[in-house]
N, C-alpha and C positions, 0 to 999 in steps of 0.2 A: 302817585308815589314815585319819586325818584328812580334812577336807575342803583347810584350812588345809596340811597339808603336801603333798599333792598340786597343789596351787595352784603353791607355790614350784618341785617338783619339771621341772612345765612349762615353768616362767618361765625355770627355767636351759636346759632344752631347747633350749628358742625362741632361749636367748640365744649356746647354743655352737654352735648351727644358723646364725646369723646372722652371727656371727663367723667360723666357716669360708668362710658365704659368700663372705663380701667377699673370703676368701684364693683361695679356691677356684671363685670366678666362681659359687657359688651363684644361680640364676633370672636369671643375666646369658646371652642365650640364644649358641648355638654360629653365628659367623659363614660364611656362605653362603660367601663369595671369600675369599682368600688377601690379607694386611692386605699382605703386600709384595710388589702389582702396586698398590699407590695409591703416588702423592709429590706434594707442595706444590704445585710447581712451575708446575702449571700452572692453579690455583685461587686466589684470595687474598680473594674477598668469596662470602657464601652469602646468596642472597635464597629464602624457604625460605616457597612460599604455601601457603594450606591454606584450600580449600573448603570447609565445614564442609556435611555433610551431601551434597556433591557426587557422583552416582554418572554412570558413562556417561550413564544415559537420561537427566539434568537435560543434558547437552550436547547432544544429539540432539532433544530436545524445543526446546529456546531456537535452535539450526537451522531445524529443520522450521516454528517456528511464527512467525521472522520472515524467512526466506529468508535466509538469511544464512552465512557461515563465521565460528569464530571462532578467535583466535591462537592457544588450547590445540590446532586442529588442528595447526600449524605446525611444532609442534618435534621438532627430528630424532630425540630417543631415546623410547621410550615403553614402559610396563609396566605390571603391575596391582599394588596392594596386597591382600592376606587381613587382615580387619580383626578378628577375633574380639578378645576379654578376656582377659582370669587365669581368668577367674571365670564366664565369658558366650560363646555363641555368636554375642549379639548384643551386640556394644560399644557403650557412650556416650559420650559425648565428650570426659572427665575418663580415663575409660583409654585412650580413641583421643590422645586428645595427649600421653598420659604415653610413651606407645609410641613417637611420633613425636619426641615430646623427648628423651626419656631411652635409647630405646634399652630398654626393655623391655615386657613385660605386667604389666598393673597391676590388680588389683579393679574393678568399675564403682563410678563414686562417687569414685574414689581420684584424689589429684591429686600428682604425682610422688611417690611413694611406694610402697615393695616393699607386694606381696599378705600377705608376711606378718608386715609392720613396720611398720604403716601409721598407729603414730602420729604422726611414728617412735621411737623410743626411742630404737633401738639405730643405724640407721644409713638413709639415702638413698641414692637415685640421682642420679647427678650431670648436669645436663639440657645438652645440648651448646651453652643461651646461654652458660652459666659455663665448659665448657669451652673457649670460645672468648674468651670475656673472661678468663679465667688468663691466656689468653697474649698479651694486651695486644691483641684487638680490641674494636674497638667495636660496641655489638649493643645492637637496638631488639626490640620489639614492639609490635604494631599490633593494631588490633583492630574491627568494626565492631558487636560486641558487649558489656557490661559487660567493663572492664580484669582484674575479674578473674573471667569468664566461665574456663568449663571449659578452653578451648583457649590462651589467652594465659597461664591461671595454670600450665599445665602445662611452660609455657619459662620462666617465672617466679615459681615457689612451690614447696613442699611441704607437702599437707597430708592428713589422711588421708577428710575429706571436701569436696565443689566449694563444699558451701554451706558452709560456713566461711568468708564473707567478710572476717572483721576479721583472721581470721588470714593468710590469703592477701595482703590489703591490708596486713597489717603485712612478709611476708617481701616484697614487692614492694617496698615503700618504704625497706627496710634493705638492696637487693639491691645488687650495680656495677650493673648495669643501667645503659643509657645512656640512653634513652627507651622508658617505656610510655603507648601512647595507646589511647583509647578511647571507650566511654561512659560515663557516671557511673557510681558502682553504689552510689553512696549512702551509702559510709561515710568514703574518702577528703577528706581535707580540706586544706585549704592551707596550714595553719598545719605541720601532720604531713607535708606534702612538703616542703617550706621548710628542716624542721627536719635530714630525710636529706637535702641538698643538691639537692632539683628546684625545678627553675620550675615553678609549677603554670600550667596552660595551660586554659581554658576557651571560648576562639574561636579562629577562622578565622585572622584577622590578628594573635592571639598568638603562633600556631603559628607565623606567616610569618615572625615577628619576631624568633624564635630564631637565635642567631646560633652556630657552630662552637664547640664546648667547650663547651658548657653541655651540663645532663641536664635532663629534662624528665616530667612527669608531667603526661598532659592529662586532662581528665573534662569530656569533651561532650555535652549535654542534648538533643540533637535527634539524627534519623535520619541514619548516617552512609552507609546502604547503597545506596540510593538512585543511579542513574547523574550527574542533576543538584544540584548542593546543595539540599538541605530547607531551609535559610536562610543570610542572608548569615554567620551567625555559625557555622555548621558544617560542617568540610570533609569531601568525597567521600574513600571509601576510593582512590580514585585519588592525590586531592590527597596525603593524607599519606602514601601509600609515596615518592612525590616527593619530598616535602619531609624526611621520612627519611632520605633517600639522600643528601641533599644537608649533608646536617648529619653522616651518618656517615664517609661518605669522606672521612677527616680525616684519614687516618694510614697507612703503611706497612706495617703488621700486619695492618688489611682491617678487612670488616666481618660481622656475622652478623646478617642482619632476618628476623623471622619476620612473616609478615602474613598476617590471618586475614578472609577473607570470612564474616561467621557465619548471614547470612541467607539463605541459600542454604535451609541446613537447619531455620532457623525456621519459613519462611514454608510449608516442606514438610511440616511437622508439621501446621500447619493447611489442607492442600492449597489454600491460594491461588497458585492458577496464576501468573497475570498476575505478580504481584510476584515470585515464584520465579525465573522468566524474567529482571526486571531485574534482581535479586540478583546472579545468572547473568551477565548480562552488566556489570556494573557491579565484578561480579572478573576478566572479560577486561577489561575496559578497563585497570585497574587489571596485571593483568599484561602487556600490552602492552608499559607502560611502564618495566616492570621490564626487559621482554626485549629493549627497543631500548640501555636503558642497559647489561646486560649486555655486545651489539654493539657499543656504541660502546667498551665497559671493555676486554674484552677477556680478563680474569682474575673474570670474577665467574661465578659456576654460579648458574642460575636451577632449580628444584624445585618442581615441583605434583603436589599431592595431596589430599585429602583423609581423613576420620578415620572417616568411614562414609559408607553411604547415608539417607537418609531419604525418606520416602513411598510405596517400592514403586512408582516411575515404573515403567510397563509399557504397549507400544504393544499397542494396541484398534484394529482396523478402523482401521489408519491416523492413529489419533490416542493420544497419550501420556495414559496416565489413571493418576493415583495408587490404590494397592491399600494403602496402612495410613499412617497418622498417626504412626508410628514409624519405626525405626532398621531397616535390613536387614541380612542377612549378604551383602549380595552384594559381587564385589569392587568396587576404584573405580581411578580411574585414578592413573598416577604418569606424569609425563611433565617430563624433564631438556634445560636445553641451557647448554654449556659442558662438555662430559665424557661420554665413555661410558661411565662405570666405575660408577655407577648405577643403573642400569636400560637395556636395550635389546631392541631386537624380541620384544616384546611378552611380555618375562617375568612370569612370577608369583611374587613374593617376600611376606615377612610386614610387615605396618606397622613391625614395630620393627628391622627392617633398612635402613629407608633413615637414620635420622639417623647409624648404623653407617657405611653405606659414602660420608657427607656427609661426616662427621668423617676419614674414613681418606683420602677425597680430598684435605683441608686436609692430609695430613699427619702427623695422629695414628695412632698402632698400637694395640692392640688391650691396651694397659697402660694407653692412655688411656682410653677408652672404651669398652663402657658401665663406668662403676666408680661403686661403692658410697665414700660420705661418711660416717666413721662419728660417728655425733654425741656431741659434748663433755661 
């Protein structure tokens, strides 16, 4: 037998494997709760933050070592995530957001796309910003990391690897998407967001300048992680979940924001304490303000998590000491307010269960989501 005909033989394989999928919920995983005890009603906007690299001990440590509490103790529902891969005991952050967007497990490397369609050819997963923008909301992504960094490309991309930037850069800039903000990443250009209908945003008082209805693509040059602004020309992850918020609540349909603290997990890679710590608090702050305005909304559900751990935080003789420059399997936290249906008293569910029982809060059953897009 051929080499050549064995080749093709696979290739239909693969491909009536993939087609049954999408009929038959192939690698779309079996949901934990019952799709009809969720309804609308009493949800309308999803602010959905994501740690990156976030584990207990970076909360406990950023405590212990400025005396302090912080507002992720505060909220009334709280749980763990299991962060594993497709592929990995240990996930990275391209399959930890693919999980957390899409609603499934994905390869490491892999950026919404199936484990085993990951060019895709044949078909995607459908990430719950699109599912929410189907149905006429409006929905951002934030970022204090490159725009199209592992974790924002994975609520806004498909591709079958993170570093593929021109590609990720190109599905972001032909997405609905309402606004993606970030850092630069160096291939985006003004001319090429202009042309998919953004304002391209590059300062402070650009971003401020934005006015309701417009879409926007920012690409900021300086440190956005920081508690105080790095300079006048660049806003704190605080500033623009703010000003986010304030540009999405436009409409009756709601809204869906994802915002991503990323240096939490950067700066725990290279075990720099000191600056972990302000990462750390510079995503409370930043969710603070998500969770007053939730308060004050009354229909918005606020959601933190993160996508794994990073550095092997582990308390010594009373002080918090990094044990590896990588990713752990340990769990991490998940912690809801506006909804019990979520997570509560301290459950342990899988990362690609919560954009699952997000989407079913808004609403959606389980014909919505997760579901496979099969491509044209």
């Amino acid at each position: 037998m051929s080499a050549q005909f064995m080749t093709k033989i696979i290739s239909i394989l693969i491909s009536t494997a993939l087609v049954l999928g999408t009929i038959t919920g192939f690698n779309i995983p079996a949901k934990t709760k019952d799709a009809s005890t969720y309804h609308k009603s009493e949800i309308k906007n999803v602010i959905y933050l994501i740690g990156d690299g976030m584990g207990f001990n970076h909360l406990e440590k950023t405590k212990a070592e400025r005396n302090i509490d912080l507002v992720m103790d505060t909220f009334p529902y709280d749980g763990q995530s299991r962060t594993r891969s497709f592929t990995n005991r240990v996930t990275d952050s391209a399959a930890g957001g693919t999980a957390l967007a899409c609603g499934i497990r994905t390869a490491n490397s892999a950026i919404g796309v199936d484990p085993i369609d990951k060019t895709p050819k044949y078909s995607y997963p459908k990430n719950i910003t699109e599912l929410c923008k189907e149905r006429g909301m409006m929905t951002g992504v934030i970022t204090t990391d490159d725009t199209t960094g592992a974790t924002p490309a994975s609520f806004s991309a498909h591709s079958s690897d993170r570093g593929n930037t021109e590609d990720l850069t190109n599905d972001q800039l032909t997405s609905d998407i309402d606004l993606i903000w970030g850092h630069a990443n160096g291939v985006a250009t003004k001319s090429a967001a202009e042309a998919n209908g953004f304002e391209y945003v590059v300062s402070y008082n650009e971003m401020m300048n934005l006015t309701e209805g417009s879409r926007s693509y920012a690409q900021f040059t300086n440190n956005l992680w920081t508690l105080e602004q790095s300079d006048a020309n660049t806003p704190t992850l605080e500033q623009m979940a703010v000003k986010a918020v304030d540009l999405l609540d436009d409409t009756d349909e709601g809204f869906f924001l994802m915002i991503e603290g990323a240096h939490i997990d950067k700066h725990s890679h290279s075990n720099d304490s000191e600056k972990t710590t302000e990462a750390t608090l510079s995503f409370d702050r930043t969710i603070k303000a998500m969770l007053d305005y939730a308060k004050a909304d009354g229909e918005t559900l606020v959601v933190v998590t993160a996508d794994h751990e990073t550095g092997g935080l582990t308390l010594k003789k009373g002080e918090y000491k990094y044990t590896s420059g990588g990713h752990t399997a340990v769990n991490i936290p998940v912690l809801v307010y506006g909804s019990d249906k979520i997570v509560s008293g301290g459950e342990k569910l899988n990362n690609y269960e919560i954009p699952i029982r997000i989407a079913y809060t808004l609403g959606f059953t389980e014909d919505d989501f997760p579901v496979k897009v099969m491509v044209k």
